[in-house]
Structure formats: C-alpha cells, structure tokens
N, C-alpha and C positions, 0 to 999 in steps of 0.2 A: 796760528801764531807765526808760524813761517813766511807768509805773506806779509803780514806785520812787521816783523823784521828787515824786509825786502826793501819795504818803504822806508823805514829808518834809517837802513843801511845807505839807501840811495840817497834821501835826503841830508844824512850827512856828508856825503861825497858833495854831492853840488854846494853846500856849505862851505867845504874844505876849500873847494877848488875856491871861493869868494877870497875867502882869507889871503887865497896865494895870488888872485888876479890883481896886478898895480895896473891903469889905464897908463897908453902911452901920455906923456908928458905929467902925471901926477906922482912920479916919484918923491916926493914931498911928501906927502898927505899922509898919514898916518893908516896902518894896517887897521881892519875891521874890527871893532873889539870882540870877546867874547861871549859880550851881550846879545850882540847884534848877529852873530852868528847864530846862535844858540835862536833868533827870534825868526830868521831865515828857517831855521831848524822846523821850527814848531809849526809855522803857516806852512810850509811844503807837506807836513804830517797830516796838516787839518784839510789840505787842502791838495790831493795827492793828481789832480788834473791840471793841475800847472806842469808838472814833471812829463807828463804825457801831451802839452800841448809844447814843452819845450824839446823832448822827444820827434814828438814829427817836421817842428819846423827842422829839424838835424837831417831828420832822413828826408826832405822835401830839399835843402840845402845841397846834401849827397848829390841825391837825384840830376840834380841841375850841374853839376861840377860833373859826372860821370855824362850826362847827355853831352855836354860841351866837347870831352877829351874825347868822347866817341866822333863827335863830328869834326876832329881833327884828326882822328886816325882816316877815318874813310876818305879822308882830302888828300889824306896823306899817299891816296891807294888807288884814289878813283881811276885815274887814268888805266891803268892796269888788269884792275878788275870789271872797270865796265867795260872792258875795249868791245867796237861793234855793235854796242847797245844802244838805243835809241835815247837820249840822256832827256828828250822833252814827254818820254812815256814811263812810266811805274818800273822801278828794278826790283826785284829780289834775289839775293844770292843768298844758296843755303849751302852751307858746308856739312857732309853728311855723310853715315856711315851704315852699312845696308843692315849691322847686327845692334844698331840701337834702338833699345826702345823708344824711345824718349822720339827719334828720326820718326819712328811709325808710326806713333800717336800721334806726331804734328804735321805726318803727311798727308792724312784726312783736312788738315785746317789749310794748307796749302794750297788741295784741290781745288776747297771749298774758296779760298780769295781768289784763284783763277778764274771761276764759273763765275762769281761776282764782277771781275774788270777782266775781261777778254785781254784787253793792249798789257796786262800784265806780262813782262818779259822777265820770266825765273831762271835763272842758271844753277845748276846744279855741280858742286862742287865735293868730288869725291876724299872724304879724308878719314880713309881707313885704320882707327887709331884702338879697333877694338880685337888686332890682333891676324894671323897669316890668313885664315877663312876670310874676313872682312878684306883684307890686302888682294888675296885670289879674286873675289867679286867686284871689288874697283878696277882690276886690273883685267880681268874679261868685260865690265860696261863699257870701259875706253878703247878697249880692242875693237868692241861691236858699233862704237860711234867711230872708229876712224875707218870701219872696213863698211861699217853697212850706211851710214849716216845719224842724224840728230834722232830723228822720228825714230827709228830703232834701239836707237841707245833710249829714248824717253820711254819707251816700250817695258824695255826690258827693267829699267831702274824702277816703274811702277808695280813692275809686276815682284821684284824681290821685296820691295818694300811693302809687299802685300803679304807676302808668304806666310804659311802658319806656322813653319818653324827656323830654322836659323838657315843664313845663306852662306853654305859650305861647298864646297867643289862638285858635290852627289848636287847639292836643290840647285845650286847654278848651272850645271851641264841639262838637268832635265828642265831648267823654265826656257832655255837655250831654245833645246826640242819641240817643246810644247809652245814655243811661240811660230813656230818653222822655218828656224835659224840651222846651217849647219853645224850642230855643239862643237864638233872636233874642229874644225874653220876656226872657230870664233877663238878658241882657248888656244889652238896653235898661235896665230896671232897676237893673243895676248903675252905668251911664253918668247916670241920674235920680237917682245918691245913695242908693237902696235901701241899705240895712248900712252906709252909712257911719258912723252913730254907733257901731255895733261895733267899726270897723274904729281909730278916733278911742280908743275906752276901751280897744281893748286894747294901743294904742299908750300909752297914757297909763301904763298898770300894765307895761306891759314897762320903762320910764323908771323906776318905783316901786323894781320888784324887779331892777333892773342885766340885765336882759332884753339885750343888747348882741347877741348872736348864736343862732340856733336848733340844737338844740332847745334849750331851756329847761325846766325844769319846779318845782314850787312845788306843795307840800303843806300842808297842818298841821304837819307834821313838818320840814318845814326844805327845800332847795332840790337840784337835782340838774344841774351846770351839764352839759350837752352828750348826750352817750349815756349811756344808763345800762339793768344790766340787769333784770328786771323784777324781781329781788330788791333790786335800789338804789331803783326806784323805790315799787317796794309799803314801801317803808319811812321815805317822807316823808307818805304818804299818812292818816294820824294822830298826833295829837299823840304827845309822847312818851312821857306817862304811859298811855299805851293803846298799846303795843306792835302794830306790826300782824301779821296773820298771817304764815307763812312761805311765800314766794310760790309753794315747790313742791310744798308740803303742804295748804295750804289752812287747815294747824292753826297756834296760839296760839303763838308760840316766844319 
C-alpha cells in the first residue's frame, strides 16, 4: 500500500508542477484544466515507467551539468596542481588522508591503474582532515619526502596506507624503523617545519577543488569525489578530447 501511495503522491506532484508550468511566450493560453490534469494523473498511475525514464534523463542531465563545472574547476587550477607534470601523459591527483578508510580501499585500485599504464604520473596529496593522528602522519611523510626524497616518502605513504590499524605517532615512528629510516630524524624534522609548505599548498588546492573530505581525486578529465573504480579513475586522468585508455585493457576505447 505504501508503494502505491509513493506513486500517486509522485504522480501528483509532476501533475501539479504541469498546472503551474506557463511556456515562455504562451502567457496567454489558458492554465491546464482539471480534466487534463487529473488524465496526466491517471497515465503516470498506469504507467509508472515514464516517471522513472523521466527520472534518469534528470539525473543523466545532472550528470553532464556537474562533468562540465568540474572541467571548469580543474581549468581553473590546472596550472597549479599539475606544475611539473608531464601534461601530454595520464595525471592523477589524489587528495588523501592516511586514517581513511575509504583512502585504503581505493589505494588497492590505484596500484592496480598504475600496473596497468606505467606513464601514469600520481601525485599524492596529503589532506589530513581526520584529525591531530592523521595531521602527525602528513606531517612526518612530508618531513621524509623533503629530508630523504620522492621514492621514500612513496614508500612510507604505501606502507601506512597499508597498516592494519590506525596511523598514530606509536605505528608511524615504528613503520619509520621498520623501513630503515631514522624514526627520531624524520619526526624531529617534521616538528622543524620540514614539508610544511607542502603540506600548506595542498591545503590551499583541496579549498580550490571543494576537497571537503578524502579520498578525492582530480584529473585533466574532470574530478572523482570519494571511491572510485580504477575504471572511474583512469578516466579523469586525460582531457576529454583524448579518451583514456580502457583500464582493463590497456587499449584506446
């Protein structure tokens, strides 16, 4: 019975709203009667897959309206965020936080579109928004990439985002160790401001691109809010007039 009412309710509303829509320039023409209403009413009842194909063109409409403002934002940025990058090869930028889940689940899919396109260039973008533990662990990776280099800091960021429980000052000093980093080096450095301009710009572009929560990600191709599979992802990863490859073919699609 409640389904049933669902329908009628809705198909009243899209009724209603007939009554109230006047086309531009037929301000003249007389309102809908309440025949005609009322027979609108009835076929939407009988026929409740018009509502659901008028349903998706809305959300397929959406869709295209938010891909566009996306590819004005990232225009908006590109300069900035890609500096350095190779603009004629694959980008992905992931804004990320070492105690999200959501970051760890899609750092597997991540891997996996790098093994697929090598020339893939990922920037990792530290934005520690799930508190002082997560802030401590941005804040010693960008110690350990400005004192030890890139390959170290990608090191260590895989390896917390690995971790089986959370990345607090205790699991970050020991994956420190256990990688054969000096731990007390790396955290004094991070305590002397070491990566803090990193840590500052990519606070500044996460504000740019509505960065609000992790993961995040940001292409050439347009933006990818939260999880995404590496087929969603390899497909922001170049503009749009350059199709990227198919993420599980590796070929042009």
């Amino acid at each position: 019975m409640a389904h049933k009412f669902s329908k009628a309710f809705i198909a009243a509303l899209i009724a209603a709203d007939l009554a109230r829509a006047v086309p531009a320039g037929a301000e003249d023409f007389p309102p809908p009667s309440p025949e005609f209403i009322e027979q609108v009413r009835q076929a939407l009842l009988q026929r409740p897959e018009i509502m659901l194909e008028v349903f998706a063109l809305l959300e397929e409409q959406q869709s295209a309206q938010t891909a566009v403002a996306d590819l004005e934002i990232v225009a908006s940025v590109a300069d900035e965020l890609f500096e350095g990058l190779d603009r004629e090869k694959p980008i992905l930028v992931e804004f990320q936080d070492y105690n999200c889940g959501y970051c760890r689940r899609v750092h597997a899919n991540v891997a996996e579109l790098k093994r697929q396109r090598p020339d893939l260039q990922v920037v990792l973008l530290e934005t520690p928004v799930l508190g002082e533990a997560s802030r401590h662990a941005a804040e010693v990776a960008l110690a350990l990439k400005a004192t030890e280099g890139l390959e170290a800091y990608a090191r260590f960021a895989d390896a917390l985002m690995t971790l089986p429980g959370n990345a607090d000052p205790v699991s970050v000093r020991a994956t420190l160790t256990d990688l054969g980093f000096d731990a007390e080096a790396v955290i004094q450095a991070a305590a002397n401001g070491a990566g803090a301009h990193d840590l500052s710009l990519a606070e500044r572009l996460a504000r740019k691109v509505g960065a609000r929560g992790t993961p995040y990600f940001v292409g050439p191709g347009g933006i990818v809010r939260g999880f995404g599979s590496p087929e969603d992802l390899s497909a922001i990863t170049l503009p749009p007039e350059r199709p990227a490859p198919d993420a599980a073919s590796g070929k042009e699609g």
